[in-house]
ChimeraX commands (.cxc) that place a marker at each C-alpha (Angstrom):
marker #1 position 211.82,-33.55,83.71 radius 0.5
marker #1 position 209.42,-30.99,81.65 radius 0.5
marker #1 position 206.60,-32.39,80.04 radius 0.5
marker #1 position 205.65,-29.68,78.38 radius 0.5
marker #1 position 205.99,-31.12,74.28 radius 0.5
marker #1 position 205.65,-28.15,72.56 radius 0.5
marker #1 position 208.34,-26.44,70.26 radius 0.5
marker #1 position 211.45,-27.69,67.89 radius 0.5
marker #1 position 211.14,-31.53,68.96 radius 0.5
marker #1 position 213.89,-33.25,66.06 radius 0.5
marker #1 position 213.59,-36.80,65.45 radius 0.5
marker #1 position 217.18,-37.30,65.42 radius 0.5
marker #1 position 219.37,-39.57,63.45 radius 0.5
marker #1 position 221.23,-42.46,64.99 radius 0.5
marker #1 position 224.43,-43.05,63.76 radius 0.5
marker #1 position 225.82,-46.23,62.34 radius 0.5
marker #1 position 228.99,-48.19,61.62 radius 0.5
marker #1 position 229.69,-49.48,58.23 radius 0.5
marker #1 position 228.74,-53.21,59.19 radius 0.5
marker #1 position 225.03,-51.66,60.84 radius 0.5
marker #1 position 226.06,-51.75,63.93 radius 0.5
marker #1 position 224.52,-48.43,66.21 radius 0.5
marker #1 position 227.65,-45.83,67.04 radius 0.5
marker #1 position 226.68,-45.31,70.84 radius 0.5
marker #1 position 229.37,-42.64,71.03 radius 0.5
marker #1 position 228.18,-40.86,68.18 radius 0.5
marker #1 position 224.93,-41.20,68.98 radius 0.5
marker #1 position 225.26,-39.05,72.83 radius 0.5
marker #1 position 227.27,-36.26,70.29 radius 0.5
marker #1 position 224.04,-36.08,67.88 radius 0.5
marker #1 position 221.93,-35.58,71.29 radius 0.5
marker #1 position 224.67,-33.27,72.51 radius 0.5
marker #1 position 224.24,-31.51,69.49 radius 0.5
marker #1 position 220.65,-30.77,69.81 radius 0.5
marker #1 position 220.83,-29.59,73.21 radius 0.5
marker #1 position 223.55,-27.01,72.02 radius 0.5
marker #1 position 221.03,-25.70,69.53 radius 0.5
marker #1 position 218.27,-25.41,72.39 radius 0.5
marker #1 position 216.07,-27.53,71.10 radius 0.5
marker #1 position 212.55,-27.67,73.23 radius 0.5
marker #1 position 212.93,-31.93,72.84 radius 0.5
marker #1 position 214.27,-35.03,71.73 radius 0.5
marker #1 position 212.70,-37.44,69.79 radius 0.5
marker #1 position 214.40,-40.96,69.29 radius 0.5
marker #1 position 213.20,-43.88,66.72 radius 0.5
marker #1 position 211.34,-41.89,64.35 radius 0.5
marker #1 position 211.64,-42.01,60.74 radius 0.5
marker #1 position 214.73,-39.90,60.33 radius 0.5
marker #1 position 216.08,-41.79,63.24 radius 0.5
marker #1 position 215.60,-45.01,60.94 radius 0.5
marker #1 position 213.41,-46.19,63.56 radius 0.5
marker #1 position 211.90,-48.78,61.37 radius 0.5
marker #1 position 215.20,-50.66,61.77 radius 0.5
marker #1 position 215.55,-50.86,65.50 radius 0.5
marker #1 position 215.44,-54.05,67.56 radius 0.5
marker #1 position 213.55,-54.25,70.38 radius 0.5
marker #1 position 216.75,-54.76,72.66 radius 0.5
marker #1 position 218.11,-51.78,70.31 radius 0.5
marker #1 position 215.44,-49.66,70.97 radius 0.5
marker #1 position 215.58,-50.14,74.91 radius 0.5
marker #1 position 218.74,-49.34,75.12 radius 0.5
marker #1 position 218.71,-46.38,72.71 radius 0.5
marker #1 position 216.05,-44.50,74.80 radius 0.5
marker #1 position 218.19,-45.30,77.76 radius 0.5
marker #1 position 221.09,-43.40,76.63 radius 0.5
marker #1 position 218.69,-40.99,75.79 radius 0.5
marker #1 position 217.49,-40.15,79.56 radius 0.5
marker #1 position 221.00,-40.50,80.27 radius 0.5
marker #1 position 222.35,-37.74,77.90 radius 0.5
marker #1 position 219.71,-35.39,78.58 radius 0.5
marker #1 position 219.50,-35.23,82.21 radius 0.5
marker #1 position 215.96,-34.16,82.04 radius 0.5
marker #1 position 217.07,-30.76,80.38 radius 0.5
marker #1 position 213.67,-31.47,77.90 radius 0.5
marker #1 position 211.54,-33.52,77.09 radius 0.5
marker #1 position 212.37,-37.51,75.75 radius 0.5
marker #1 position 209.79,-38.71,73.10 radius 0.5
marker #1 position 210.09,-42.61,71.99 radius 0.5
marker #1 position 209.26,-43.72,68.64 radius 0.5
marker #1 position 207.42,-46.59,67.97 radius 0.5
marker #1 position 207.20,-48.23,64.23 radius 0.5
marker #1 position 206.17,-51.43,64.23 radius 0.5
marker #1 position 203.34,-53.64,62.85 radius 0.5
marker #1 position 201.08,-55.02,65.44 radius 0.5
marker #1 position 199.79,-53.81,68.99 radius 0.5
marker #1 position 201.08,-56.43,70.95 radius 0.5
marker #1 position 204.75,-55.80,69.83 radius 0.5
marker #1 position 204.10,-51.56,70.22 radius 0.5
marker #1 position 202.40,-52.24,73.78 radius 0.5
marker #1 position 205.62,-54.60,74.45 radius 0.5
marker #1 position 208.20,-51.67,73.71 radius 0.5
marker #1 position 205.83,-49.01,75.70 radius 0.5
marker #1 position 206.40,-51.47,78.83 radius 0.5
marker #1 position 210.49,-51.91,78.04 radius 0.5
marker #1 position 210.83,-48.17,78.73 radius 0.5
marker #1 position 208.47,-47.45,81.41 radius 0.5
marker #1 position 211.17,-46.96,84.13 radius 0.5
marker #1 position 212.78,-44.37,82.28 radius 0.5
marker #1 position 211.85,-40.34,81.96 radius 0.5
marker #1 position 210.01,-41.07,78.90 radius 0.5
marker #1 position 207.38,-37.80,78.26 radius 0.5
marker #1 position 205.57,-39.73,75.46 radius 0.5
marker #1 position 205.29,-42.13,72.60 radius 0.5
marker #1 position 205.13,-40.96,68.69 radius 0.5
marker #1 position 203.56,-44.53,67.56 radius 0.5
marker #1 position 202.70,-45.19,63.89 radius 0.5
marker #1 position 199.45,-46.63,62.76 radius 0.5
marker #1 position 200.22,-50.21,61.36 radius 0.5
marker #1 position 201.64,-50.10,58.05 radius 0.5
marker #1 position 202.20,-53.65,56.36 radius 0.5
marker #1 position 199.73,-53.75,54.02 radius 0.5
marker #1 position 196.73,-55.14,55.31 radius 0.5
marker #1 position 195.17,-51.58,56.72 radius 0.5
marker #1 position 192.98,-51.93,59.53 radius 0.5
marker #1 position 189.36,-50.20,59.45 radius 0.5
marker #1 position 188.98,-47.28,61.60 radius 0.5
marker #1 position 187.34,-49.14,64.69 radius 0.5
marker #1 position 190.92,-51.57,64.25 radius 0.5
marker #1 position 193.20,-48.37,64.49 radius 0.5
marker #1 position 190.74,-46.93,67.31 radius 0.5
marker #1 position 191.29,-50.03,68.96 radius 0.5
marker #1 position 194.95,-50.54,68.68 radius 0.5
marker #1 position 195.53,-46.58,69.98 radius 0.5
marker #1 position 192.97,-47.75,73.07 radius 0.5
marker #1 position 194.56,-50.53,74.04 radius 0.5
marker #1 position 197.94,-49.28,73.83 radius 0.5
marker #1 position 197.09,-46.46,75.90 radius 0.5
marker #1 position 195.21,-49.11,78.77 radius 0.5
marker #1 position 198.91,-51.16,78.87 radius 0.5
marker #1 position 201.56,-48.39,79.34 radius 0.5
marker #1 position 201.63,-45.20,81.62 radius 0.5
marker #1 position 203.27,-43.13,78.89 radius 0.5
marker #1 position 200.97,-40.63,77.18 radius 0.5
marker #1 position 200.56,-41.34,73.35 radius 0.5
marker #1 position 201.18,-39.50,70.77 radius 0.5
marker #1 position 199.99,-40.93,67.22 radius 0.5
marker #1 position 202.77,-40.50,64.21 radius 0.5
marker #1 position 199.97,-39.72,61.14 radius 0.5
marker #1 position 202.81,-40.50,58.33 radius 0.5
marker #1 position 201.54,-43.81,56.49 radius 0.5
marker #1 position 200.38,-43.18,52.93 radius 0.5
marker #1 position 198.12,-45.73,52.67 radius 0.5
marker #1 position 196.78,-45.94,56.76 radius 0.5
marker #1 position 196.77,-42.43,57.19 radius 0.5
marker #1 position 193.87,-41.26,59.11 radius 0.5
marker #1 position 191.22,-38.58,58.67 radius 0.5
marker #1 position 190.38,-35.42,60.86 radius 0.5
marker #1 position 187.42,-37.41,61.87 radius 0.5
marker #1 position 188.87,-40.78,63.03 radius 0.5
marker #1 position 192.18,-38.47,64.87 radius 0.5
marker #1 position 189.78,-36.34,66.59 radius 0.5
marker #1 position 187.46,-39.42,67.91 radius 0.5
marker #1 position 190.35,-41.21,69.30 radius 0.5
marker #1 position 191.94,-38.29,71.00 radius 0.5
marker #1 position 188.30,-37.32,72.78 radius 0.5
marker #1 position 187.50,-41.20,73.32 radius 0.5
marker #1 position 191.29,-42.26,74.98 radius 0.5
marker #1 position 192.79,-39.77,77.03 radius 0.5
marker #1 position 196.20,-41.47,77.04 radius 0.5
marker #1 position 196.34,-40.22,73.40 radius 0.5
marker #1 position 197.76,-36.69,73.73 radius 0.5
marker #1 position 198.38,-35.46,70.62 radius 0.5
marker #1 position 198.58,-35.92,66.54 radius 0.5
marker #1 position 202.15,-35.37,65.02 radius 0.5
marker #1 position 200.58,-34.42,61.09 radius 0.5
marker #1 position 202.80,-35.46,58.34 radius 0.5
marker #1 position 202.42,-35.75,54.53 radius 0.5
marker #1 position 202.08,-32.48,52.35 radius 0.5
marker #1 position 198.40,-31.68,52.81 radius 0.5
marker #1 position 198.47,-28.45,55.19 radius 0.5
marker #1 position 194.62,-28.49,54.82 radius 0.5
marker #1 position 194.14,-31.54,56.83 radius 0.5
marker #1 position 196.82,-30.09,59.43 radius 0.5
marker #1 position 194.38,-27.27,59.53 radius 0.5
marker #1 position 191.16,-29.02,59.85 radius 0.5
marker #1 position 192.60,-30.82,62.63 radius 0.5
marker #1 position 193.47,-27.56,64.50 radius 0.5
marker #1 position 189.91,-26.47,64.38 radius 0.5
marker #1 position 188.49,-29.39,65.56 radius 0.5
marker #1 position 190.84,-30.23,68.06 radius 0.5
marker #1 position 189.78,-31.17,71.67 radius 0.5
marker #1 position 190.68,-29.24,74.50 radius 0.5
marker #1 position 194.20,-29.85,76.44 radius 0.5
marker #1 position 195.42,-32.39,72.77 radius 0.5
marker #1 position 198.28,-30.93,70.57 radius 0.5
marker #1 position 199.25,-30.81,66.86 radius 0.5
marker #1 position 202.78,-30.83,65.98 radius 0.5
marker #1 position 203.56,-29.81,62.07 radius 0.5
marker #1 position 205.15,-32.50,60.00 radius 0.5
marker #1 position 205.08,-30.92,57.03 radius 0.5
marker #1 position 208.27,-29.91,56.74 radius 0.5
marker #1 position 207.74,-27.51,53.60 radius 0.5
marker #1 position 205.00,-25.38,55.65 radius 0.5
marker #1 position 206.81,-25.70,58.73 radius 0.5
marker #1 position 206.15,-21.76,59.18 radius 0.5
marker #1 position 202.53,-22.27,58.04 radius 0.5
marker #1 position 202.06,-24.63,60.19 radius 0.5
marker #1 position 203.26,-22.64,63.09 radius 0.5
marker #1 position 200.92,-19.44,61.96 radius 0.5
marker #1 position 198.08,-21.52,61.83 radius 0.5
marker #1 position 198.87,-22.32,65.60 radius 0.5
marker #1 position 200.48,-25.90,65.49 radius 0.5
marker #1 position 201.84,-26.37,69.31 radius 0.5
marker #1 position 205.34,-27.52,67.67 radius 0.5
marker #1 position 206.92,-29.93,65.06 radius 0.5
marker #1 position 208.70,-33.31,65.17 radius 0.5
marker #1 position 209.78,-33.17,61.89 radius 0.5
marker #1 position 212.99,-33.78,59.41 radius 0.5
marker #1 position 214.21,-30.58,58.69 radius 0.5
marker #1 position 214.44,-29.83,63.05 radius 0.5
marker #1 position 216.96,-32.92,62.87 radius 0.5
marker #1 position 219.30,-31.63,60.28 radius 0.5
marker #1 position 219.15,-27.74,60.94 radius 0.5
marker #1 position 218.05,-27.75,64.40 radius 0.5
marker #1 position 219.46,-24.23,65.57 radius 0.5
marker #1 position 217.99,-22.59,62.38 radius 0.5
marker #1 position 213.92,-24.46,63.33 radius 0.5
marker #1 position 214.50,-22.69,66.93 radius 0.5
marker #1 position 214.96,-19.33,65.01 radius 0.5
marker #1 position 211.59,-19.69,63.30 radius 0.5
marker #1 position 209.74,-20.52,66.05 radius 0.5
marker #1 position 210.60,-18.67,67.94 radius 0.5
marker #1 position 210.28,-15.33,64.78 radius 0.5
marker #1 position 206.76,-17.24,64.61 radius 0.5
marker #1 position 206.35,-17.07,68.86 radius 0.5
marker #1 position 207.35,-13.42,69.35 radius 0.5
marker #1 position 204.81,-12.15,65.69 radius 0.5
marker #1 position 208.19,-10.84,63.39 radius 0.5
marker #1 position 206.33,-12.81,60.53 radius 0.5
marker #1 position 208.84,-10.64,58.10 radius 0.5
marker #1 position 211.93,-12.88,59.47 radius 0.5
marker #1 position 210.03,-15.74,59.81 radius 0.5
marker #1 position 208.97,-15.94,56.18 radius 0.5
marker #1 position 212.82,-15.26,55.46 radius 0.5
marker #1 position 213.78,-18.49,57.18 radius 0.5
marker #1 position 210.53,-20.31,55.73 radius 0.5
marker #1 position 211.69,-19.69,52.18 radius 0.5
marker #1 position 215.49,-21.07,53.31 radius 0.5
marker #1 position 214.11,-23.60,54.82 radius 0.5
marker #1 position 212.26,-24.54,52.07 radius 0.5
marker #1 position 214.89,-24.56,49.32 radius 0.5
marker #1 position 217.11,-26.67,51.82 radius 0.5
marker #1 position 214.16,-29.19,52.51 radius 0.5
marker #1 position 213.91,-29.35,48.93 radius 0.5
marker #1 position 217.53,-30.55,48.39 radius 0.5
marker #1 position 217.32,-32.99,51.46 radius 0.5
marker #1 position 213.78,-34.73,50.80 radius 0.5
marker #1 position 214.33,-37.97,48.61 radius 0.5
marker #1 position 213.78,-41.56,50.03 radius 0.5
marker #1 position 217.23,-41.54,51.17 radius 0.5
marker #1 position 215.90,-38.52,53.38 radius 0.5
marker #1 position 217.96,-40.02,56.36 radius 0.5
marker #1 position 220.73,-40.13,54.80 radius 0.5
marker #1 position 220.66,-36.67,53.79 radius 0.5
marker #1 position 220.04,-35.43,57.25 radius 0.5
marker #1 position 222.87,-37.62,58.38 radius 0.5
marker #1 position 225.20,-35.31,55.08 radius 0.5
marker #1 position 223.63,-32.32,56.79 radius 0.5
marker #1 position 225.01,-32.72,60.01 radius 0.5
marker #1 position 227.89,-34.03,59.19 radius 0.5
marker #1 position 228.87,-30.93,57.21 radius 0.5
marker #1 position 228.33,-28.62,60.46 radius 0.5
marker #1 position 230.67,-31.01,62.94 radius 0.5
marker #1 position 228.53,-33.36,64.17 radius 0.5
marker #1 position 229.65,-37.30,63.59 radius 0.5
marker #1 position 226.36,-39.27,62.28 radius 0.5
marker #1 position 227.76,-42.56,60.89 radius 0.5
marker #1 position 225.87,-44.04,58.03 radius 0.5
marker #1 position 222.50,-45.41,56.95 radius 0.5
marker #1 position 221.46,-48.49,57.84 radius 0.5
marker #1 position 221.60,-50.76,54.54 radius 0.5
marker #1 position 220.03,-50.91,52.13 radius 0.5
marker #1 position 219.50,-47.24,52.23 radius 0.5
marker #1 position 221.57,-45.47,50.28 radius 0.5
marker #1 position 224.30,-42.53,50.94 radius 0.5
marker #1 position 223.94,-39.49,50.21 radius 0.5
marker #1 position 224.90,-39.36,46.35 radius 0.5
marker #1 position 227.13,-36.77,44.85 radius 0.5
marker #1 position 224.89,-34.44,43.12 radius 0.5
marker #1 position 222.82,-34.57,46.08 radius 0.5
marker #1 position 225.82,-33.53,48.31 radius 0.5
marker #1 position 226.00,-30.31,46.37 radius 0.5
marker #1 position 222.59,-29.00,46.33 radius 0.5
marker #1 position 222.98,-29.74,50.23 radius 0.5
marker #1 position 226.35,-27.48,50.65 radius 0.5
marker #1 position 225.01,-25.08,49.02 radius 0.5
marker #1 position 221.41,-24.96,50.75 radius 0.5
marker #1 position 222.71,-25.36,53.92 radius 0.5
marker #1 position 225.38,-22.52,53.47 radius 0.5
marker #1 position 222.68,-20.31,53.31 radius 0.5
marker #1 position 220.18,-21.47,55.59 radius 0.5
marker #1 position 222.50,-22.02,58.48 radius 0.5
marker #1 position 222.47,-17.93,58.30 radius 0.5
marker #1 position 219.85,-18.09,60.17 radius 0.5
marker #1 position 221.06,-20.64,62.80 radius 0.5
marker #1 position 220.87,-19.71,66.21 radius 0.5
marker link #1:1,2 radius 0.2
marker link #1:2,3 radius 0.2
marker link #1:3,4 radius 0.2
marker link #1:4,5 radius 0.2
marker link #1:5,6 radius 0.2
marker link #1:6,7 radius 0.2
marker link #1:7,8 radius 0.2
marker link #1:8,9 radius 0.2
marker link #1:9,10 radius 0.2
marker link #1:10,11 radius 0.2
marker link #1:11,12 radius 0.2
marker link #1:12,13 radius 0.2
marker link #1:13,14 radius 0.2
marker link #1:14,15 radius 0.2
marker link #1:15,16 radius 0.2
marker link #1:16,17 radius 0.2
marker link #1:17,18 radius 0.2
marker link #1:18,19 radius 0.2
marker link #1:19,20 radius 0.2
marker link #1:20,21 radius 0.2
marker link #1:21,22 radius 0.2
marker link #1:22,23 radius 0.2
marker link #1:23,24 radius 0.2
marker link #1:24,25 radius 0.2
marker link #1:25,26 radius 0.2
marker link #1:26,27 radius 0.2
marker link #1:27,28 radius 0.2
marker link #1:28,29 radius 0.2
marker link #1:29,30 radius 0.2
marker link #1:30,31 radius 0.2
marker link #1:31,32 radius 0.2
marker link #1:32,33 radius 0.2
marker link #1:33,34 radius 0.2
marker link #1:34,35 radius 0.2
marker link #1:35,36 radius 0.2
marker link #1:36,37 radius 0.2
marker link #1:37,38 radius 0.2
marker link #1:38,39 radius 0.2
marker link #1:39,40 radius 0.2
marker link #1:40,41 radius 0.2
marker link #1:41,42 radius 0.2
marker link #1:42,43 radius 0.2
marker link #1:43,44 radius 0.2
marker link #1:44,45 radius 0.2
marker link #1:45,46 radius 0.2
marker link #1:46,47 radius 0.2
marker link #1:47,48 radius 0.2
marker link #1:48,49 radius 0.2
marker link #1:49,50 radius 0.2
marker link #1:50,51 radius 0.2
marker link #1:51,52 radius 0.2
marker link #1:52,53 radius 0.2
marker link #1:53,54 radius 0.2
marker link #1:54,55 radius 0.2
marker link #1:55,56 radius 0.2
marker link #1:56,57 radius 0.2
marker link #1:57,58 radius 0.2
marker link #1:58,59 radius 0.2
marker link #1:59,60 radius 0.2
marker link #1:60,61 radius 0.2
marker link #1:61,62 radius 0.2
marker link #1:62,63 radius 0.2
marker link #1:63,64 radius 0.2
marker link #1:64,65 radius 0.2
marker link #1:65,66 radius 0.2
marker link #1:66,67 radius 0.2
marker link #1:67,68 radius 0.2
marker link #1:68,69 radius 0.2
marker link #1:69,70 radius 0.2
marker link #1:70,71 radius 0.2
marker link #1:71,72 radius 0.2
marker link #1:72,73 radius 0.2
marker link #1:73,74 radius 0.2
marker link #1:74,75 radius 0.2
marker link #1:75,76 radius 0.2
marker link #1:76,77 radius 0.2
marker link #1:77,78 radius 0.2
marker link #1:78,79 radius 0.2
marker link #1:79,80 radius 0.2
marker link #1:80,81 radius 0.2
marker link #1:81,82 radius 0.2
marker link #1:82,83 radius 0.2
marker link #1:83,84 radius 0.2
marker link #1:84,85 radius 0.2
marker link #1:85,86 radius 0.2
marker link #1:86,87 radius 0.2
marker link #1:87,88 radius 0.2
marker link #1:88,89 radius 0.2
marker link #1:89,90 radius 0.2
marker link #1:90,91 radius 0.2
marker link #1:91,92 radius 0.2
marker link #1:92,93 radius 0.2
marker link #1:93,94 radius 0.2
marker link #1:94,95 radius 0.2
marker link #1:95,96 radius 0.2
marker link #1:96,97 radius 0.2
marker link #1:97,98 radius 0.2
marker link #1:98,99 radius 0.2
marker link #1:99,100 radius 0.2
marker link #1:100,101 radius 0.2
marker link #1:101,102 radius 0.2
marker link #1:102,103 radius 0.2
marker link #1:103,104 radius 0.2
marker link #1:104,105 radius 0.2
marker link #1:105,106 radius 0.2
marker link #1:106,107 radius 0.2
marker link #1:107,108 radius 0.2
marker link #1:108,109 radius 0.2
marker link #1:109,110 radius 0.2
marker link #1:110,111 radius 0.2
marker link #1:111,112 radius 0.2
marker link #1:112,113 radius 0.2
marker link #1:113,114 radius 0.2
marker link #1:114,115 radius 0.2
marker link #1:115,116 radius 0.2
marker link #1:116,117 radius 0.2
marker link #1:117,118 radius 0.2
marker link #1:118,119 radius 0.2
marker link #1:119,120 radius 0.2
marker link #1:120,121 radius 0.2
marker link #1:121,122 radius 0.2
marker link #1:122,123 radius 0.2
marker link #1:123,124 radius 0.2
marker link #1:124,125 radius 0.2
marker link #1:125,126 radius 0.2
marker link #1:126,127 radius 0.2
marker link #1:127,128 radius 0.2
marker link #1:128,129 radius 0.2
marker link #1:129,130 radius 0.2
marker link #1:130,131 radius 0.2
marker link #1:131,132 radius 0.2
marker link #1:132,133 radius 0.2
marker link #1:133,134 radius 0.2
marker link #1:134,135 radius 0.2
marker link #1:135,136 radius 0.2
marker link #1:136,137 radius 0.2
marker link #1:137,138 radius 0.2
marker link #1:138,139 radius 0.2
marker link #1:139,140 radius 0.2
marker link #1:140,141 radius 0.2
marker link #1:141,142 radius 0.2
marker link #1:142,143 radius 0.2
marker link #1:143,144 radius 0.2
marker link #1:144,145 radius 0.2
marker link #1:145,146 radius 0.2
marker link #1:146,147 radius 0.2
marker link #1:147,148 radius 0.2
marker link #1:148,149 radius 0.2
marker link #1:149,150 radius 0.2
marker link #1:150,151 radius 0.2
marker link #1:151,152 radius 0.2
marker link #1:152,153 radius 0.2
marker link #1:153,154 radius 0.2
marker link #1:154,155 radius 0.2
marker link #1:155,156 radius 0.2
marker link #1:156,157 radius 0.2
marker link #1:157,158 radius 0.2
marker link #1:158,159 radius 0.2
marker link #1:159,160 radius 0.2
marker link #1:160,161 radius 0.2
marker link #1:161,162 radius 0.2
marker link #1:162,163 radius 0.2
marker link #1:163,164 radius 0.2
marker link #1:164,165 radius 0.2
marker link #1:165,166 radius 0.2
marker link #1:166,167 radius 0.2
marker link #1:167,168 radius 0.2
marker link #1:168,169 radius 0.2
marker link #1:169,170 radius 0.2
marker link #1:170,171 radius 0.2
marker link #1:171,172 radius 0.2
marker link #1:172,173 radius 0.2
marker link #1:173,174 radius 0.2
marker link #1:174,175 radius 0.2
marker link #1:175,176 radius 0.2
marker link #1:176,177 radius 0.2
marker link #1:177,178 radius 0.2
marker link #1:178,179 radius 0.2
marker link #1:179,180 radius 0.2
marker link #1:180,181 radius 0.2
marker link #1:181,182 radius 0.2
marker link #1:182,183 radius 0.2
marker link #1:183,184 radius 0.2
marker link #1:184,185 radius 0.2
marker link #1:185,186 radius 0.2
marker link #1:186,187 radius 0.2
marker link #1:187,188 radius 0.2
marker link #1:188,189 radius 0.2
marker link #1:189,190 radius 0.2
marker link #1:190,191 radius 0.2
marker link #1:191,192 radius 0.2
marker link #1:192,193 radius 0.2
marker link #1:193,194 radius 0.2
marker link #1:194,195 radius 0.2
marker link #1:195,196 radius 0.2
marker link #1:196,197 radius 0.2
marker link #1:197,198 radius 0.2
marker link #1:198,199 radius 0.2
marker link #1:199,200 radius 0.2
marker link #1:200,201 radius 0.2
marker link #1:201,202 radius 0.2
marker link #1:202,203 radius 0.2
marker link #1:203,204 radius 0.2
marker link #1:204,205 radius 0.2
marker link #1:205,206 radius 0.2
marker link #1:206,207 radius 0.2
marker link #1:207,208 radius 0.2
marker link #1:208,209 radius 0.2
marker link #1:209,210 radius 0.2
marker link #1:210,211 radius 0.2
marker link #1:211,212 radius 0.2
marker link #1:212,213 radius 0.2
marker link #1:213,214 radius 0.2
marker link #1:214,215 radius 0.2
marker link #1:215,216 radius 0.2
marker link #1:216,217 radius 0.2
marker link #1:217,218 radius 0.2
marker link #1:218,219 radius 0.2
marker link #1:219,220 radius 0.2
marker link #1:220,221 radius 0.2
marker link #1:221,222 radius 0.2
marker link #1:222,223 radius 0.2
marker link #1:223,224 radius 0.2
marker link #1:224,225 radius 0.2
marker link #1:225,226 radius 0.2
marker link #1:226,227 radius 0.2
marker link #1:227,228 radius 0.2
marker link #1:228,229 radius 0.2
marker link #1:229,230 radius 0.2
marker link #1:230,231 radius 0.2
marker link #1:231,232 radius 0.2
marker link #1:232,233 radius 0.2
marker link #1:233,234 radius 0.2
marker link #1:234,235 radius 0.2
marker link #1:235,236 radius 0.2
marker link #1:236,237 radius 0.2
marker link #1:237,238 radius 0.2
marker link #1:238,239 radius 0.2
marker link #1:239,240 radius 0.2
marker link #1:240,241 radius 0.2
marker link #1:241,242 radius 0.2
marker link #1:242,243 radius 0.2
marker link #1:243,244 radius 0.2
marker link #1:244,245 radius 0.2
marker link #1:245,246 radius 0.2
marker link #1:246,247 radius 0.2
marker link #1:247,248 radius 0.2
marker link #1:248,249 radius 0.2
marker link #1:249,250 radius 0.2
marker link #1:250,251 radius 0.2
marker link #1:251,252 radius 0.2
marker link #1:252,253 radius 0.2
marker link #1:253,254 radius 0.2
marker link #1:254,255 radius 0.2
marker link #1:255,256 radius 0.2
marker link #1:256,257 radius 0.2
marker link #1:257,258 radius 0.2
marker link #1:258,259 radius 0.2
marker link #1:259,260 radius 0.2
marker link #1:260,261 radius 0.2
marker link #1:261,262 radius 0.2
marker link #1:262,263 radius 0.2
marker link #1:263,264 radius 0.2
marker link #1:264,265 radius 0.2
marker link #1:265,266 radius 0.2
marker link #1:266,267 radius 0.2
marker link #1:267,268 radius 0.2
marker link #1:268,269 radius 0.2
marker link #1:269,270 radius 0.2
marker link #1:270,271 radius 0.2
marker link #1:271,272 radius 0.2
marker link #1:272,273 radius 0.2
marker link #1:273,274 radius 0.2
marker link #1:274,275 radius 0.2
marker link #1:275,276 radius 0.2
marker link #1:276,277 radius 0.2
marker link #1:277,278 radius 0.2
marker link #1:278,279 radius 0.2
marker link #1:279,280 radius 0.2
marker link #1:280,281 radius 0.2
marker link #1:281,282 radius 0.2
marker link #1:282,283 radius 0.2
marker link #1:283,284 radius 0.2
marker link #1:284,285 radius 0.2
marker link #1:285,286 radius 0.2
marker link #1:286,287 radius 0.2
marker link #1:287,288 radius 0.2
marker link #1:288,289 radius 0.2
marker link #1:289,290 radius 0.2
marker link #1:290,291 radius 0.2
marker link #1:291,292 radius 0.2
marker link #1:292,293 radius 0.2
marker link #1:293,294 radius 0.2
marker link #1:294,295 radius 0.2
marker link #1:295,296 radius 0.2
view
């Protein structure tokens, strides 16, 4: 299996039933999906995968379907959300005899926030317990790390491979990229700027609008890849009034709409998120009539 985690990398959705229960068929035709629209990886478990829901026997068997589906066409990435290091070092080891390429793993996010020699620590000693190659998930409002303390932990632990940079400050994404160390990755989270991002020389994204238009991600960077910046700004700016009608806390849910609408069975959220609401469902039809002109 490549190893190579750059590119469109979606964090896809997993589907459903109505009484929470995880669709397994539906779940092998959202990865089937992906791999129509070429994506360069698969992400499972992240945030628009409601990864924050799994169980730890759910999220085993998840990422074995996973390796199963793909057949080592791209690379698998495991997400990791949960609240302590013992229980992220104790899903690291549940996968390692699959073709797992890396883990996106949160900082800890209950509310007690650990100092920045904590979250160095936590990084470190997941990285000493599991062969698989870390890669940290920068997405919690109030744990979310600095340039600085990102940069130290990926030259101090070389299991840590890379930084995927969420939120909406594309400054930080930048001063990250000049300060990076040499052979560690950025992927662009910020799923407005996705283009920026990309210009400024991210090596990818794992990011929300990948999972719900993945073909039309592929176009841009690829626009991005090959220098047409004139077609690549046209996608941006579809991009961005579709990300606009998608982002809401119900964001997975939305995604899960967004699919739907273009064939592909997603189930529903996991309560108590809610469905996609009505007014929301139009702003999506029509956003994703026109961005999917760009699909590849």
């Amino acid at each position: 299996m490549s190893t190579d985690l750059t590119g469109i990398i979606p964090p896809i959705v997993t589907p459903f039933t109505a009484d929470g229960e995880i669709d397994e068929q539906a779940f092998r035709g959202v990865i089937r999906f992906m791999l129509k629209k070429k994506v360069h990886g698969i992400c499972v478990g992240g945030s628009s995968g409601e990864g924050h829901t799994y169980t730890a026997e759910e999220f085993k068997r998840l990422m074995e379907v996973t390796v199963e589906e793909v057949k080592g066409a791209v690379p698998v990435v495991a997400g990791i959300i949960v609240n302590s290091t013992r229980d992220a070092i104790a899903r690291a080891k549940s996968i390692e005899h699959l073709d797992v390429a890396a883990l996106q793993v949160t900082p800890v996010h209950y509310v007690f926030k650990p100092d920045d020699d904590a979250t160095y620590r936590h990084f470190k000693a997941l990285t000493e317990a599991t062969k698989i190659p870390v890669i940290i998930y920068n997405v919690v409002p109030w744990n979310y790390l600095s340039p600085a303390l990102l940069v130290r932990i990926m030259r101090e632990v070389p299991g840590v491979i890379g930084v995927k940079q969420s939120a909406g400050d594309m400054k930080l994404t930048a001063d990250l990229l000049i300060s990076l160390p040499p052979g560690k990755k950025v992927y662009c989270a910020v799923d407005a700027l996705l283009y920026c991002g990309f210009a400024l020389g991210a090596h990818g994204t794992i990011a929300a609008n990948p999972a719900a238009v993945p073909g039309v991600c592929v176009s841009l960077w690829n626009a991005v890849q090959a220098g047409d910046h004139k077609k690549a700004l046209e996608i941006h700016q579809a991009l961005l009034r579709f990300w606009n009608a998608i982002s809401a806390d119900n964001l997975p849910a939305n995604i899960k709409t967004s699919l739907a609408l273009q064939g592909c069975s997603t189930g529903v959220p996991r309560m108590p998120m809610p469905a996609t609401s009505p007014e929301q469902l139009a702003n999506i039809r029509r956003e994703l009539d026109n961005v999917l002109r760009y699909d590849n």
